[in-house]
Each structure stands twice: as C-alpha cells, then as structure tokens.
DRENDO-1510 file (C-alpha; in Angstrom, 1 decimal, always signed):
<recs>
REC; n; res; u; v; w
REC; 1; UNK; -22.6; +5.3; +18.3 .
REC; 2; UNK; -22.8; +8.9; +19.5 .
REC; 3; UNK; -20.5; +11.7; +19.1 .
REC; 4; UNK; -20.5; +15.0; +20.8 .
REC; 5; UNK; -23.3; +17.2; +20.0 .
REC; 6; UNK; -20.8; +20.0; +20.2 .
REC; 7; UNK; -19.7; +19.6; +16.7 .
REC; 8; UNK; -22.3; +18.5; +13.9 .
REC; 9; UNK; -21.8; +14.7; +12.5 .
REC; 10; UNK; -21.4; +13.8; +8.8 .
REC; 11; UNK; -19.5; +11.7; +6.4 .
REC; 12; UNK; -16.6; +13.7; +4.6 .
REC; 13; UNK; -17.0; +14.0; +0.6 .
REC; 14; UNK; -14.8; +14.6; -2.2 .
REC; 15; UNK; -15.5; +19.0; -1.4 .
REC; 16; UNK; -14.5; +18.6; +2.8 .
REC; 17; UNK; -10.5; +18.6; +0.7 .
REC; 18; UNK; -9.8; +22.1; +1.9 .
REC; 19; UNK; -11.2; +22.3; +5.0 .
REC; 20; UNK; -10.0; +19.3; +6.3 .
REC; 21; UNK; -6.5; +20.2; +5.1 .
REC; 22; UNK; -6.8; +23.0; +7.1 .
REC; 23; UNK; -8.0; +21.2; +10.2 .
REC; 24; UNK; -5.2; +18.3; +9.9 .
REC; 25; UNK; -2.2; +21.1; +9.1 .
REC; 26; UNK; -3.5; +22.9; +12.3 .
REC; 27; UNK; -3.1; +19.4; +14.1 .
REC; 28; UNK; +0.5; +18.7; +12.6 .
REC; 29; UNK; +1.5; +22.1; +13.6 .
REC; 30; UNK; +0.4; +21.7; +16.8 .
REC; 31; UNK; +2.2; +18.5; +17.4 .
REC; 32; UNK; +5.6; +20.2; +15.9 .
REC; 33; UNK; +5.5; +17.6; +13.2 .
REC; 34; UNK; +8.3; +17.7; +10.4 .
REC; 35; UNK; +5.6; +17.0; +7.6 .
REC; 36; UNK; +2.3; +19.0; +5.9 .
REC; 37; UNK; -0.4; +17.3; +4.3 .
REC; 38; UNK; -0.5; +19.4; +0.6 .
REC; 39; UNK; -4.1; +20.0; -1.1 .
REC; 40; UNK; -3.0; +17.8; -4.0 .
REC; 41; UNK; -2.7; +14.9; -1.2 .
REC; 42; UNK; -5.9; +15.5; +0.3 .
REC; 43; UNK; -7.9; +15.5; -2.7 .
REC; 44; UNK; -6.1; +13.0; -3.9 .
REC; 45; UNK; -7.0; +10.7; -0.6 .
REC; 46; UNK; -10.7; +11.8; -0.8 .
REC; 47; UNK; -11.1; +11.0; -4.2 .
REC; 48; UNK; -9.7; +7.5; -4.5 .
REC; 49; UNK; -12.3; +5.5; -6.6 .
REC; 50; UNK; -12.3; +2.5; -4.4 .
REC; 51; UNK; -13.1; +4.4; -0.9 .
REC; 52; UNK; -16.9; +4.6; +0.5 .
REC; 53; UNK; -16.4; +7.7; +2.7 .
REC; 54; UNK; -20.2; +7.6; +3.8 .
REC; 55; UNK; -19.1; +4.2; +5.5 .
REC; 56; UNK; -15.5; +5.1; +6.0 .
REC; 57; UNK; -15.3; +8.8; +7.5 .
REC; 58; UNK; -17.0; +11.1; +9.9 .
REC; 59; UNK; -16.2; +14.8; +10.0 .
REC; 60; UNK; -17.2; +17.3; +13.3 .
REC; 61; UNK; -18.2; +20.7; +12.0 .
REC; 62; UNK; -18.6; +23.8; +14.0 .
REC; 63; UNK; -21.6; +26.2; +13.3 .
REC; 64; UNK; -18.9; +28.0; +10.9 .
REC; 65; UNK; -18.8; +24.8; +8.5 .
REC; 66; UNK; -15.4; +24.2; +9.7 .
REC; 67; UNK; -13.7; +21.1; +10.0 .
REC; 68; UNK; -12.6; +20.4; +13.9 .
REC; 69; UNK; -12.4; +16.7; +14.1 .
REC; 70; UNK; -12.3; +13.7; +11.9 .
REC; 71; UNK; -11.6; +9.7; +11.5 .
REC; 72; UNK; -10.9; +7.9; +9.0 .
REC; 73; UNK; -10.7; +4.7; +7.6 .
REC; 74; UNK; -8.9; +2.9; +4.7 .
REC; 75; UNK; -9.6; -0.3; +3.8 .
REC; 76; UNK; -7.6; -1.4; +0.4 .
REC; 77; UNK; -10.6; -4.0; -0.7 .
REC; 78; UNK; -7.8; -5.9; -2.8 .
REC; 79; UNK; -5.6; -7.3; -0.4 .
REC; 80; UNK; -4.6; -10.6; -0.7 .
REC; 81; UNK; -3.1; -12.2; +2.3 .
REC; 82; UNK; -4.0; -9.7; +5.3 .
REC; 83; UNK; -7.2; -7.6; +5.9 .
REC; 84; UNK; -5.8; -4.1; +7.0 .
REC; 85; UNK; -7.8; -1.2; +8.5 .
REC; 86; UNK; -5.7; +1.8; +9.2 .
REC; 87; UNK; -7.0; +4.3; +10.7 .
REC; 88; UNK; -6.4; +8.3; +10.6 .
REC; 89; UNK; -8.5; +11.3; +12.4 .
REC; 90; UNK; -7.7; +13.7; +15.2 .
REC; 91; UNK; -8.8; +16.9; +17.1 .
REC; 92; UNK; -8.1; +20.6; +16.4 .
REC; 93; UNK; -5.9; +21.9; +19.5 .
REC; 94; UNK; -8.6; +24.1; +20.7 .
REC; 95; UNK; -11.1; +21.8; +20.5 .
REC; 96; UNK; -9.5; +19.5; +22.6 .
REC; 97; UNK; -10.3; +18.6; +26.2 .
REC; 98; UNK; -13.7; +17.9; +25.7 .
REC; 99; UNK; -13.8; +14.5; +25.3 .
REC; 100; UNK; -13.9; +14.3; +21.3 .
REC; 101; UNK; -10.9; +12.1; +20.9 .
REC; 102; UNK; -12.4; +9.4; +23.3 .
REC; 103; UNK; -15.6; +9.6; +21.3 .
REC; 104; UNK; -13.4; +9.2; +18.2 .
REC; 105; UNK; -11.6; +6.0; +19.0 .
REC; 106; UNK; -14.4; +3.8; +19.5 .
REC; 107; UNK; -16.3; +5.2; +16.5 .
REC; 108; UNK; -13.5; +4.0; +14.6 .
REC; 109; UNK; -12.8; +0.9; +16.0 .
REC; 110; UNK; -16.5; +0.0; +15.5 .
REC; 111; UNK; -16.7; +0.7; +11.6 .
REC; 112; UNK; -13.1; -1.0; +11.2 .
REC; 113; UNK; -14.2; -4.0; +12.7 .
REC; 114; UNK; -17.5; -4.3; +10.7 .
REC; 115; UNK; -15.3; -3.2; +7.5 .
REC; 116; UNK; -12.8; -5.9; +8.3 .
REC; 117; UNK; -15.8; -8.8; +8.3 .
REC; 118; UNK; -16.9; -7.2; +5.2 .
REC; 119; UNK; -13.8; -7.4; +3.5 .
REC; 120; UNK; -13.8; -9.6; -0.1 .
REC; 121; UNK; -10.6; -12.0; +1.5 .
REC; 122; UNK; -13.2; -13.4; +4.3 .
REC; 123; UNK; -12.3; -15.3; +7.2 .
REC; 124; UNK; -9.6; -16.7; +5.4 .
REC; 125; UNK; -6.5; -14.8; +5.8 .
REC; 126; UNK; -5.5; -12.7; +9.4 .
REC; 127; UNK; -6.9; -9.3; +9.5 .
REC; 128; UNK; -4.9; -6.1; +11.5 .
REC; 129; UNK; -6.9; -2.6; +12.6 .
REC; 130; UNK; -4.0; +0.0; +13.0 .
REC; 131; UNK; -2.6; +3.7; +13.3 .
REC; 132; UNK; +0.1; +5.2; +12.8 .
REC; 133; UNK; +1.4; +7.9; +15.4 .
REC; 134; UNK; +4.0; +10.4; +16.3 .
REC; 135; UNK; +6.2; +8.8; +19.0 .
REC; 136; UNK; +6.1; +11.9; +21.1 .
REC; 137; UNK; +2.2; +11.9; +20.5 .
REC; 138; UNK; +1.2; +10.4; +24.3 .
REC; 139; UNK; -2.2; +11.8; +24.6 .
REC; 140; UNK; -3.1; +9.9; +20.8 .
REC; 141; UNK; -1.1; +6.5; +22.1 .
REC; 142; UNK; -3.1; +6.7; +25.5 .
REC; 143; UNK; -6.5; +7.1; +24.0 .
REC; 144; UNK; -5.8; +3.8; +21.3 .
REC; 145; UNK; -4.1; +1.3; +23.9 .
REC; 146; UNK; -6.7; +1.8; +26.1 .
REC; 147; UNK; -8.6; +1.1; +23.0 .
REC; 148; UNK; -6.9; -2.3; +23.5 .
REC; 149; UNK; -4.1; -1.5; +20.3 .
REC; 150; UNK; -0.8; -2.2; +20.8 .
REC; 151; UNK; +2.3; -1.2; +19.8 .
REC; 152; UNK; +3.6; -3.8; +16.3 .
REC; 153; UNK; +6.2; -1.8; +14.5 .
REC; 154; UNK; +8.1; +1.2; +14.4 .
REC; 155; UNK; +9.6; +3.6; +11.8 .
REC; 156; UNK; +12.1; +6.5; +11.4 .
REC; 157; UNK; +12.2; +8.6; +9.1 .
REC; 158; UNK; +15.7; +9.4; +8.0 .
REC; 159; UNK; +17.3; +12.1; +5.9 .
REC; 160; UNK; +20.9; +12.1; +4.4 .
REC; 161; UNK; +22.7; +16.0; +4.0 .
REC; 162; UNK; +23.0; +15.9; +0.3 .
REC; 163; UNK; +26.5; +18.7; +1.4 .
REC; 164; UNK; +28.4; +16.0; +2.4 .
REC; 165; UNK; +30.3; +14.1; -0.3 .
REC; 166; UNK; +28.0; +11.0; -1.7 .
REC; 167; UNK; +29.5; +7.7; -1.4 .
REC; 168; UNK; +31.3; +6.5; -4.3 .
REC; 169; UNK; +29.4; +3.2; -5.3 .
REC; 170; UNK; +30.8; +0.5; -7.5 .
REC; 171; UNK; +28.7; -0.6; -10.3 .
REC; 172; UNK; +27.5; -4.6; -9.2 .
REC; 173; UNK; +28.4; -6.6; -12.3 .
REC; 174; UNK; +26.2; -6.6; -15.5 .
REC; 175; UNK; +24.0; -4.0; -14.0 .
REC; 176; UNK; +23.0; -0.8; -15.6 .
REC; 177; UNK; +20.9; +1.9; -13.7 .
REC; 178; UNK; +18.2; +3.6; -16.2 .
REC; 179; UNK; +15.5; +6.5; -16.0 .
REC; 180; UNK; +12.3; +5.4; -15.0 .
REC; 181; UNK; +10.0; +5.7; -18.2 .
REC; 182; UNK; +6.7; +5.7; -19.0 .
REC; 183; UNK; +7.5; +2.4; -20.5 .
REC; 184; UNK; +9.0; +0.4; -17.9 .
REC; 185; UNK; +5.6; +0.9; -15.2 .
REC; 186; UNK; +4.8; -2.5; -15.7 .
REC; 187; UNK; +8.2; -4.2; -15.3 .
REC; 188; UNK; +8.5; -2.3; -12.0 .
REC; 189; UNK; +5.4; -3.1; -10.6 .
REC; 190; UNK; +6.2; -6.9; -11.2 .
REC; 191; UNK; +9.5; -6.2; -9.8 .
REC; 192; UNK; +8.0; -4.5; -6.6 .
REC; 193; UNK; +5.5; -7.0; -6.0 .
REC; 194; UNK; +8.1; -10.1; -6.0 .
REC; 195; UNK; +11.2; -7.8; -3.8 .
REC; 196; UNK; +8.2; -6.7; -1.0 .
REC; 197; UNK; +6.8; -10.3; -1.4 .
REC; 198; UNK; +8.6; -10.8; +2.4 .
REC; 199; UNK; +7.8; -7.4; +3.7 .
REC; 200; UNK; +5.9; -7.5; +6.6 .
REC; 201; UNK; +2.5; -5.6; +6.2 .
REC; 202; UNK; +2.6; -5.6; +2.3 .
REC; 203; UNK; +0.2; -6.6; -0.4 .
REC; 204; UNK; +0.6; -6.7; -3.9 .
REC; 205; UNK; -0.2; -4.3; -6.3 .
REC; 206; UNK; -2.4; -4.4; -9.5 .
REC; 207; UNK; -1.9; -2.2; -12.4 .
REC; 208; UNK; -4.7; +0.3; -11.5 .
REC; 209; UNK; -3.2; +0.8; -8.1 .
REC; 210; UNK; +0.0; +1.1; -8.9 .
REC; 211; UNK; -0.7; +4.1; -10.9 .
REC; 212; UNK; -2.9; +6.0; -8.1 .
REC; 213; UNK; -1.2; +8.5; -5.7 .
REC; 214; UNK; +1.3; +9.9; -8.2 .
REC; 215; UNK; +0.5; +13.2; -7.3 .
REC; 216; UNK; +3.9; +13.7; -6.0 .
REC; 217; UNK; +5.9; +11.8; -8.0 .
REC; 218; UNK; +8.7; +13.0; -9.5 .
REC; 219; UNK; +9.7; +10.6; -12.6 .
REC; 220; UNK; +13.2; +12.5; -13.5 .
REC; 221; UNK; +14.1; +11.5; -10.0 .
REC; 222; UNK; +13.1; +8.2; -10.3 .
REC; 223; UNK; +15.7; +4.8; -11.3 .
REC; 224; UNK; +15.1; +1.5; -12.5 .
REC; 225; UNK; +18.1; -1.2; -12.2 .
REC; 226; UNK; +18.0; -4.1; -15.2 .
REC; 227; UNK; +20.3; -7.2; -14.7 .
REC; 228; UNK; +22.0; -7.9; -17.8 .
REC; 229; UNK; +23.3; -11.1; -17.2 .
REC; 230; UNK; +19.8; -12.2; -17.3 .
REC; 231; UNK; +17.4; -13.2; -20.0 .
REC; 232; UNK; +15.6; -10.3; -21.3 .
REC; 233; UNK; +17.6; -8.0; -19.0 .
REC; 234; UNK; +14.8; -7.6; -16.6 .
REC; 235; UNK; +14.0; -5.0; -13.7 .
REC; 236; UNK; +15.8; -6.4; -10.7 .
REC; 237; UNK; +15.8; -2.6; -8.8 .
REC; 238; UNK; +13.8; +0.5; -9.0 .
REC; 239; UNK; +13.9; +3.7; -6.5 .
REC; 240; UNK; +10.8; +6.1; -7.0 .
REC; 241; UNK; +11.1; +9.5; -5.9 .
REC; 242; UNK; +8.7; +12.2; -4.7 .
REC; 243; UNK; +9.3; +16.2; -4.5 .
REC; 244; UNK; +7.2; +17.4; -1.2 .
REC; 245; UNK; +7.7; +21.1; -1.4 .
REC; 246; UNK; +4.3; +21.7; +1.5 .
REC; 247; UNK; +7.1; +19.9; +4.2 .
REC; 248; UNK; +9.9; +22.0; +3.9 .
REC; 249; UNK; +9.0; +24.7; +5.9 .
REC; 250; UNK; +7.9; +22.3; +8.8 .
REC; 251; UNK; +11.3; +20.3; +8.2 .
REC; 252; UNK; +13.5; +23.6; +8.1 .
REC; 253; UNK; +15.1; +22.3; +4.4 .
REC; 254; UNK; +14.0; +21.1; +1.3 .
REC; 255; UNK; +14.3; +17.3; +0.3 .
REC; 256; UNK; +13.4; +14.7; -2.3 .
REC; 257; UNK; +11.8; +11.9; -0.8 .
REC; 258; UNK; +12.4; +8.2; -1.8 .
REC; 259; UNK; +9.3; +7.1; -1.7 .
REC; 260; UNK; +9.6; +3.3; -2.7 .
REC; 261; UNK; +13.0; +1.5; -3.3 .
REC; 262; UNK; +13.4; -2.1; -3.8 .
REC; 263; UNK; +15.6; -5.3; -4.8 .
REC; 264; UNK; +13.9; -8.3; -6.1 .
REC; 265; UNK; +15.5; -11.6; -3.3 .
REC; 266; UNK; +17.4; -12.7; -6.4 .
REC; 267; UNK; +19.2; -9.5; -6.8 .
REC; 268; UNK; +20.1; -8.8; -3.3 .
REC; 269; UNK; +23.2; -8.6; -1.7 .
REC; 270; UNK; +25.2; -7.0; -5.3 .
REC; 271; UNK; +25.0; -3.7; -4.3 .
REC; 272; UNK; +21.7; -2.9; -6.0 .
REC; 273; UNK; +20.0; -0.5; -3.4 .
REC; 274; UNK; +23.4; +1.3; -2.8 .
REC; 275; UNK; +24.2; +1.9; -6.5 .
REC; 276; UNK; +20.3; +3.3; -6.9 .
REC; 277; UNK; +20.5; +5.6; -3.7 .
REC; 278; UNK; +23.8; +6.9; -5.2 .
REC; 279; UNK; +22.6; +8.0; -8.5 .
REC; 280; UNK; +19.4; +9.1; -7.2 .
REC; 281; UNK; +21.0; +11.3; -4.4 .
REC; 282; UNK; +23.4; +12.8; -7.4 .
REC; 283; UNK; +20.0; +13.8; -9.1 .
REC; 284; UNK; +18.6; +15.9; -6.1 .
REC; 285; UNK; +21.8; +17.7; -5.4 .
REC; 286; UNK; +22.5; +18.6; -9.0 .
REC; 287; UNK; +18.7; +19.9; -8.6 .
REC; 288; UNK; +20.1; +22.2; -5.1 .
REC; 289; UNK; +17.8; +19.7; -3.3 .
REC; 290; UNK; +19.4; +19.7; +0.8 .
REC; 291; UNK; +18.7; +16.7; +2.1 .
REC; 292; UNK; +17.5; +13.2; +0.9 .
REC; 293; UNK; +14.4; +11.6; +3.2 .
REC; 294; UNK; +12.5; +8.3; +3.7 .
REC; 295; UNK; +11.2; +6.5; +5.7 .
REC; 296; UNK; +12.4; +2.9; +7.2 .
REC; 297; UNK; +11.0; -0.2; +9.6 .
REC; 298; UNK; +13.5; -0.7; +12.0 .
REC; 299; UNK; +12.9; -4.1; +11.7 .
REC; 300; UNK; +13.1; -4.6; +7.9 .
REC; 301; UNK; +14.6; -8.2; +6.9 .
REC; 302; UNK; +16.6; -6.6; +4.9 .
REC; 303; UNK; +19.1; -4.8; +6.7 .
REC; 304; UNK; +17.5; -1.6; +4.9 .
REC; 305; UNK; +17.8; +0.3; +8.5 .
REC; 306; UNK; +21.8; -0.5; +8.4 .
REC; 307; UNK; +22.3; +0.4; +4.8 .
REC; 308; UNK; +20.7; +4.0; +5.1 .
REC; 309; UNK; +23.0; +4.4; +8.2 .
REC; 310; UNK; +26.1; +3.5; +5.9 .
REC; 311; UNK; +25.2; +5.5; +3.1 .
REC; 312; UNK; +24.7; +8.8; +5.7 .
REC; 313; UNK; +21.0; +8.7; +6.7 .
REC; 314; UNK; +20.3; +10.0; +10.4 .
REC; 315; UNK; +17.2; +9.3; +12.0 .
REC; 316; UNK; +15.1; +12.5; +13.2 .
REC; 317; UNK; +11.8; +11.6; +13.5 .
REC; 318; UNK; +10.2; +8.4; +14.5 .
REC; 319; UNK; +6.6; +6.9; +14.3 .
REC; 320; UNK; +4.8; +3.9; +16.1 .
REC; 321; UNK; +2.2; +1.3; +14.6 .
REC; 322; UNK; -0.2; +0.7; +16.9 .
REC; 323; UNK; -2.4; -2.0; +16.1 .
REC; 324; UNK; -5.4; -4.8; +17.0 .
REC; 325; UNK; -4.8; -8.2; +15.2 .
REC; 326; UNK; -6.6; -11.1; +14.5 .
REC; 327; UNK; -4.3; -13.1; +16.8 .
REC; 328; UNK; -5.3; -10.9; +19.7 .
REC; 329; UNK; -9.2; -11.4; +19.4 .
</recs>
C-alpha cells in the first residue's frame, strides 16, 4: 500500500525511542491530553521481545530524520480466547492536512488484518482490530469509522483528591492487607488471572508477561489482600501501583496511578477493593502525592465504576474503543 511520498517510509526499531517520543508528546500536547508518554515507556514498548516492528510499524520521516507520523500495531501472540490487534499512530499537528492520516488508517487496517490470520489461536476463537481514542479527538474517530470501526467500550479515567479525608474502611473478616513482595509475584498473577477471568477484553497472563512493563511500577505502593479463613491463606486481592511523574505537568498535579486492582469472584462483595484502595491511598498521601488516578470501563461487571464514585473518584477524562470484530465481518 502507498503512503505519502512527502515523508520517507520505514519500519520503526528499537533507536526511533526518542524521536518518536518526541513526535507522540507533540501530538498529545496538541490534543490538550492529561497524559505524556515518558522515554522509559517508549523504549520499553519498542523493545518488547515478542513484537516484529518490521511487520508491525511504519514511521514517516522528514528530510531532518525526524519522526512526523507513525502506526502501530500490537498483537500479544499469546492470547487465548480472542485475537486482538490494537492499533496506535498519528500525525504531527503541522503535518496534518495533507492526507497522511487517511493513508495511515488503511495501512493499518491491512497489516492488522493479515496479523490477525496469522495469529497462533487460528480460526478458532473471535478476533477484534481496535483503538483507543481521546473522546474529544473527532478528526481520529472520523478517519477510523469510516474505516468501518465502531465504537465497543468506553473508559474514564478518574482521580480521587488525596486533601479530602480517606474513607474509613472496615477490615472484611479474616483479611489482612500486605506489601507486595518480590515473593508473592506468582500468587498474584494466579490471582489476577482467575478475578479478570470475566473481564471483557482480557487474556491471561504467563509468568514472562506478567513481569514486562514494570518500568513504572512502584512496589512500596503496591498491596496484596490474603484470605485467612482459607487454606494456605491465599491472594484473594492485589492493587499495583505506578508513579508517572512525565504526566503531571500535562494533568496540573501529581498522582500515583493504580494501575491494576483486582478481587478474585470468590472474594467479592467483602469489602476487598475498598479496604486495598484505602490503604493504598494512605501510602500516596503520606508520600505528598495529590491525587489518586485510574482508569475504569464504564461497563465493568463489577460495579468498579460505582465503587470509585463512593470512595471519591471524579471522572475527568474519558476515552472510546473503537473497534472491527469478528462478528462484523
């Protein structure tokens, strides 16, 4: 497929982590977004071991070298019971206008599409192509619907002022709340499998991929809830916590972000995710951390939309899944 000969064509590698940092910040600026992709992130994304970024990624370059449009495409090859494509890319403000994007978008679609039929589950489990986008961002939502994607799900991201008293939360009975250890990664990742087992969109986790992306994790932050009542006390809970200091100028505070929170079925409905948001929350203000973040599905089974709302959390920004599924081919 061609793409403007305005910009010079290539797949992105492992070295693009700077520029392209530099090329999405300038397109999250532009769009008044309240986050910042952070150098760790991006090499961190570029480097994943499973990712084939000759067959996954394109990258524009002006006659400078410099990064002025991308796409990307991940493709987690170990998913289990869905084949997901998501797709990320966009155009640098002043580069846009001449019909980059809507070279962009089929380009993408294209190699998600032959990635999907590629993909180790085969024809035998539903496959989804999606993106994720600002709410506000029209001109991105216009481009992919005509694209034939729809809207599937949407997210807000929420943050609680960490100023105003924290709830006082009763301790469910026979549970203890403990620091999240070096020793416990295992028990959690079981326990985070089997609680987003009936999450919508989510696979399971091995124990290479569990460990990836820890860049930002902050593990003094981070809880783990035992049950014991039960044989073996096991992990029944767990809230992991990130520190993402590149945001808080673009958000106007600083935060700790709950990355990951979960309650196996079995454990739900004692007060589990309340106690865990509690004692986490006490950890960033003793820390002079402002506000607590994270982000939702409005439509988790859950209730975990409701429960944020109790415990303080105001929505104030909000993000659309736009997507192309298996049940629409």
């Amino acid at each position: 497929m061609n793409l403007p000969p305005s910009l010079r064509w290539r797949a992105l590698t492992p070295q693009d982590a700077t520029t392209l940092l530099a090329l999405e910040n300038a397109i999250e600026e532009a769009a008044d977004l309240p986050y910042r992709m952070s150098l760790a992130e991006m090499e961190d994304e570029l480097g994943a071991p499973w990712r084939n970024l000759a067959e996954e990624t394109v990258v524009g370059l002006d006659d400078d070298g410099v990064a002025r449009a991308w796409a990307e495409l991940l493709a987690p090859p170990d998913d289990e019971s869905e084949r997901r494509v998501l797709i990320f890319g966009g155009v640098h403000p002043q580069w846009r206008g001449r019909g980059i994007g809507r070279a962009l978008v089929p380009w993408a679609l294209e190699r998600a599409h032959a990635l999907v039929a590629a993909h180790p589950a085969g024809d035998q489990v539903p496959w989804r192509i999606g993106v994720f986008l600002s709410v506000d961002d029209a001109a991105a939502r216009r481009l992919y619907e005509r694209a034939g994607l729809a809207p599937l799900r949407h997210y807000a991201l929420l943050r609680r002022d960490l100023s105003v008293a924290l709830p006082d939360v009763a301790v469910a009975d026979g549970v203890v709340v403990e620091p999240w250890t070096a020793d416990v990664e295992e028990e959690v990742r079981l326990a985070h499998n089997a609680a987003f087992a009936d999450h919508w969109g989510s696979q399971p986790q091995n124990a290479e991929r569990w460990l990836e992306q820890r860049w930002a994790f902050v593990r003094e932050w981070s809880l783990v809830a035992r049950d014991t009542t039960a044989p073996g006390a096991p992990v029944v809970g767990y809230l992991k916590s990130e520190k993402l200091p590149d945001d808080w100028p673009a958000q106007g505070f600083t935060s700790a972000y709950v990355d990951i929170l979960g309650v196996v079925r079995e454990a739900r409905g004692r007060g589990v995710a309340s106690l865990l948001l509690a004692r986490a929350m006490a950890l960033y203000a003793a820390e002079g951390i402002e506000y607590a973040t994270l982000s939702v599905d409005t439509a988790n089974p859950t209730g975990a939309f409701q429960l944020y709302e109790r415990l303080g959390f105001e929505p104030y920004h909000r993000r659309v899944h736009l997507a192309l599924t298996s049940d629409d081919a």
